[in-house]
C-alpha positions in Angstrom: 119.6 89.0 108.2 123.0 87.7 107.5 124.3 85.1 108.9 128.3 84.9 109.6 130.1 81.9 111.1 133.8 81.4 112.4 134.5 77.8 112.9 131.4 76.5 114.2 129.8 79.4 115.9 127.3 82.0 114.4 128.6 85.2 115.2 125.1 86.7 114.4 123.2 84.8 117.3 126.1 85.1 119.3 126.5 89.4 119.1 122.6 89.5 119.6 122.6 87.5 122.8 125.8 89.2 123.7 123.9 92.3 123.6 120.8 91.8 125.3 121.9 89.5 128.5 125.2 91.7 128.9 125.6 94.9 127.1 122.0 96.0 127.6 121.9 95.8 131.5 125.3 97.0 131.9 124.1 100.5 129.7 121.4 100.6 132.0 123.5 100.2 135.2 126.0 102.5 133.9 123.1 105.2 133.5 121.2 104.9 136.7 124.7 104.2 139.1 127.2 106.5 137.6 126.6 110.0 137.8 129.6 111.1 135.0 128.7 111.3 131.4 131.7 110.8 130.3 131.5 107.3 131.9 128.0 106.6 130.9 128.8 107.3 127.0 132.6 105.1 127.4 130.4 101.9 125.6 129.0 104.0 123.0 131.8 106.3 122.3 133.5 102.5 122.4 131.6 101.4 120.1 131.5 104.1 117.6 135.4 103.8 117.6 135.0 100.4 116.5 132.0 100.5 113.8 134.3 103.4 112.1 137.5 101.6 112.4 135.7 98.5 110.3 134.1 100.7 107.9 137.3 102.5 107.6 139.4 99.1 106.9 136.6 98.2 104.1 137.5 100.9 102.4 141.2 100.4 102.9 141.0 96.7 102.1 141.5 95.4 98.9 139.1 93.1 97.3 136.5 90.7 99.4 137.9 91.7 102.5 136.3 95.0 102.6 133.0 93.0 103.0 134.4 90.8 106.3 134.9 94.6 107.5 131.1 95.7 106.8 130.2 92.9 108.1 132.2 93.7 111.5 130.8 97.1 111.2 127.1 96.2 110.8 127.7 94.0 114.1 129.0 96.9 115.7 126.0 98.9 114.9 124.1 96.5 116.3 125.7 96.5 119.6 126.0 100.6 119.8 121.8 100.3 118.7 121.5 98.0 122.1 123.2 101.0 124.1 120.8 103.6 122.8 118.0 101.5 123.4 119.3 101.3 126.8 119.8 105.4 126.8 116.0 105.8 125.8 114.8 103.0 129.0 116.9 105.2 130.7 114.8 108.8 129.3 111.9 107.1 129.8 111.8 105.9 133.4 113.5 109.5 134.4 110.8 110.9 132.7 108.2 109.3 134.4 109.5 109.6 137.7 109.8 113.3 137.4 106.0 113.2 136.4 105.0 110.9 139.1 106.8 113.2 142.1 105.6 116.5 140.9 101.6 116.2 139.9 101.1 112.3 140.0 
C-alpha cells in the first residue's frame, strides 16, 4: 500500500480508521434507521462526487500534481468501498431475517 503523509500524520492509517470506527457504522445506521434511499445513498453518491472530482483534477493538472489527485482519489475509493461493505451487512442481515420469519 502507499503510504501518504501531510506534516506528521499518515493519511493512509488515518482514512482507514476514519472509515471503519465512523463511516462504517454510520452506513449501517443510515440503512437500517432511514427508510429514504435517497438518504441512505447521500455518503456514497458523496463520495463518488469526490473520487471523480480527484480523478478529474489529475487529468486536468499539470505535471506531478495529477499523482497528489490519484492519490486523493484512491483514498476516496477506499472510503466509498467501506459504504458498500456496509450496504452488503446491510443485504445480508435483511436477508436472513426474511428467512428466519418465513420457514426458520
Amino acid at each position: 500500500m502507499f503510504d501518504l503523509w501531510m506534516g506528521d500524520v499518515e493519511l493512509t492509517t488515518l482514512v482507514l480508521l476514519v472509515s471503519v470506527a465512523v463511516l462504517l457504522p454510520l452506513q449501517l445506521l443510515l440503512c437500517f434507521r432511514v427508510r429514504s434511499r435517497l438518504v441512505r445513498l447521500l455518503p456514497v453518491l458523496l463520495l463518488s462526487m469526490a473520487a471523480l472530482c480527484c480523478v478529474v483534477g489529475a487529468l486536468a493538472a499539470p505535471g506531478w500534481d495529477g499523482l497528489g489527485y490519484l492519490m486523493l482519489a484512491m483514498l476516496a475509493g477506499i472510503m466509498l468501498l467501506l459504504c458498500l461493505a456496509a450496504w452488503g451487512i446491510w443485504a445480508v442481515i435483511r436477508l436472513l431475517r426474511r428467512r428466519r420469519g418465513r420457514g426458520g
